[in-house]
C-alpha positions as CSV (number, residue, x, y, z in Angstrom):
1,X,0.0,0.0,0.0
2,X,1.5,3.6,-0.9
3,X,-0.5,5.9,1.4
4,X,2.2,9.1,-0.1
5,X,0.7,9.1,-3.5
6,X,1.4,12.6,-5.3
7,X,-2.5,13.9,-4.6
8,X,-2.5,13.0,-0.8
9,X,-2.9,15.9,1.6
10,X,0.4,13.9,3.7
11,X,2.3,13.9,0.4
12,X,1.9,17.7,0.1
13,X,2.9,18.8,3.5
14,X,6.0,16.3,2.6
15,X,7.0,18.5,-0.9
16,X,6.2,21.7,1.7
17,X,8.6,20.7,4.2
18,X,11.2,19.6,1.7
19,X,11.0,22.8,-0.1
20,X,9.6,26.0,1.4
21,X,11.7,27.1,3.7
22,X,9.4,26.1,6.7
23,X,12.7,25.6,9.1
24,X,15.6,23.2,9.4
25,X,13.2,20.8,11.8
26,X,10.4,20.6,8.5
27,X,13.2,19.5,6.3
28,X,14.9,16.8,8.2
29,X,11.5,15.4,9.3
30,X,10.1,15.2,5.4
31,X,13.9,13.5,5.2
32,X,13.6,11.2,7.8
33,X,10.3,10.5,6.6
34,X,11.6,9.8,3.1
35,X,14.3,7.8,4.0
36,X,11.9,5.5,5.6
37,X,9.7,5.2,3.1
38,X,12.1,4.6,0.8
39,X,13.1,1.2,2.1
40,X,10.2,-0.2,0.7
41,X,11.7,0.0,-2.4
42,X,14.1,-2.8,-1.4
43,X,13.1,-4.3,1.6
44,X,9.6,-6.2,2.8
45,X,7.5,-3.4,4.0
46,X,6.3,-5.5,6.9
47,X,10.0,-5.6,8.0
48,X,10.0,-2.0,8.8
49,X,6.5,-1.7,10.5
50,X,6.2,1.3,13.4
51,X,3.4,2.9,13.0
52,X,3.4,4.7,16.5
53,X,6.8,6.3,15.0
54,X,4.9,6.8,11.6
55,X,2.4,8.9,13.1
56,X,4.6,10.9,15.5
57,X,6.9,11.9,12.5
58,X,3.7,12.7,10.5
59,X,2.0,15.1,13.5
60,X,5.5,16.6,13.5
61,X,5.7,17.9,10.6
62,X,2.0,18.7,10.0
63,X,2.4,21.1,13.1
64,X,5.7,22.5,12.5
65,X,3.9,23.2,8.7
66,X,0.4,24.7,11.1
67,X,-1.7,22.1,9.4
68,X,-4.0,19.3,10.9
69,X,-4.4,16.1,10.1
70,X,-7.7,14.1,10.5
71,X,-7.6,10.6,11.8
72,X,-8.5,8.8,8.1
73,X,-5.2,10.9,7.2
74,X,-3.4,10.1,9.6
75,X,-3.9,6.6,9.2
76,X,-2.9,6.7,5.5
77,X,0.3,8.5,6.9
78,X,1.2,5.7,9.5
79,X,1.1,3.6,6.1
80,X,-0.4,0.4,8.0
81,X,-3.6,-1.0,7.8
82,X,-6.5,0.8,9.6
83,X,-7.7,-0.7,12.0
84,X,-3.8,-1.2,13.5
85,X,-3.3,2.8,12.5
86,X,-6.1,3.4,14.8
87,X,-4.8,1.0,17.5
88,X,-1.5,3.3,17.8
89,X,-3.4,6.2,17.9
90,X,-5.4,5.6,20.7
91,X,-2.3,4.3,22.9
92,X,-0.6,7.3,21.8
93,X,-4.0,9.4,22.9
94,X,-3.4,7.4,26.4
95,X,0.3,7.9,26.8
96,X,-0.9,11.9,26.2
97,X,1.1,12.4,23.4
98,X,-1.7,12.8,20.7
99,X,-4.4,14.8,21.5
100,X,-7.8,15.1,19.4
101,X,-9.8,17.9,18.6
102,X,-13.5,17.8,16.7
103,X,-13.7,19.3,13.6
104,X,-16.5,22.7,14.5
105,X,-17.8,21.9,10.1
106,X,-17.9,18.2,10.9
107,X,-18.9,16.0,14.2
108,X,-18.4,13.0,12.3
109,X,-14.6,14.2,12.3
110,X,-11.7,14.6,14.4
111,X,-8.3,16.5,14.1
112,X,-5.3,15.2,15.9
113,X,-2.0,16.9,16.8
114,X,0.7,16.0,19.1
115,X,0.5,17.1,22.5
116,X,2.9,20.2,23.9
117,X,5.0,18.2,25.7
118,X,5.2,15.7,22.6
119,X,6.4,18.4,20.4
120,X,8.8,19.5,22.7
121,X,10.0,16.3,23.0
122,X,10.1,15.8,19.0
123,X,11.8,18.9,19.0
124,X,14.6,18.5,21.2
125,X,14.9,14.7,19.1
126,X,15.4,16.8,16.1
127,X,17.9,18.9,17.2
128,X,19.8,16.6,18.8
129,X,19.8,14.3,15.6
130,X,20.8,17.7,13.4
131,X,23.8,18.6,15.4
132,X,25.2,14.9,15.5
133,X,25.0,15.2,11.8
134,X,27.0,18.6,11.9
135,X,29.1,16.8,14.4
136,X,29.4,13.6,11.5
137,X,30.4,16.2,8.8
């Protein structure tokens, strides 16, 4: 399954954080994003499966880009099947890293975003992994 087709709202906010400028933090998390995705061009994708990873690197970058994701999107970003998408969600919703808000056009719909203290956390990840690259260079 290839949830990052070319028309997908998650696919966009990749090619934004690859290319506008949005910050050094957008552009390694489309790269890391990327990178993992890009296995699956030689490796079993099952291999590779973390969807609770999946969907922290995709809230990332859709708050660092001030967009929201719904949960149907953000199961196509986790790039597993549904039902275990929605499974990872919910533990991350009980751990407090995900929180959901309703959507005020739709009650049928919910937004999610990471939690403050999640992107903190994802912050001071990517900024560690950024200067350890410098540091590599």
């Amino acid at each position: 399954m290839n949830y990052h087709s070319k028309g997908s709202r998650f696919a966009t906010l990749m090619r934004s954080g690859m290319v506008a400028g949005n910050g050094q933090q957008a552009k390694d998390l489309a790269r890391i994003i990327r990178a993992r995705r890009s296995r699956q061009h030689y490796f079993p994708p099952h291999l590779f499966a973390d969807p609770a990873w999946d969907i922290l690197l995709a809230l990332a970058l859709a708050n660092l880009e001030q967009q929201r994701l719904s949960v149907s999107e953000l199961c196509k970003a986790a790039d597993a099947p549904h039902s275990t998408a929605l499974r990872y969600i919910q533990a991350l919703m009980d751990e407090g890293m995900v929180v959901g808000l309703p959507d005020p056009l739709d009650g049928r719909r919910k937004f999610l975003s990471l939690s403050p203290e999640a992107a903190s956390q994802m912050s001071q990840y990517l900024n560690a992994q950024h200067l350890a690259e410098l540091k590599a260079a």
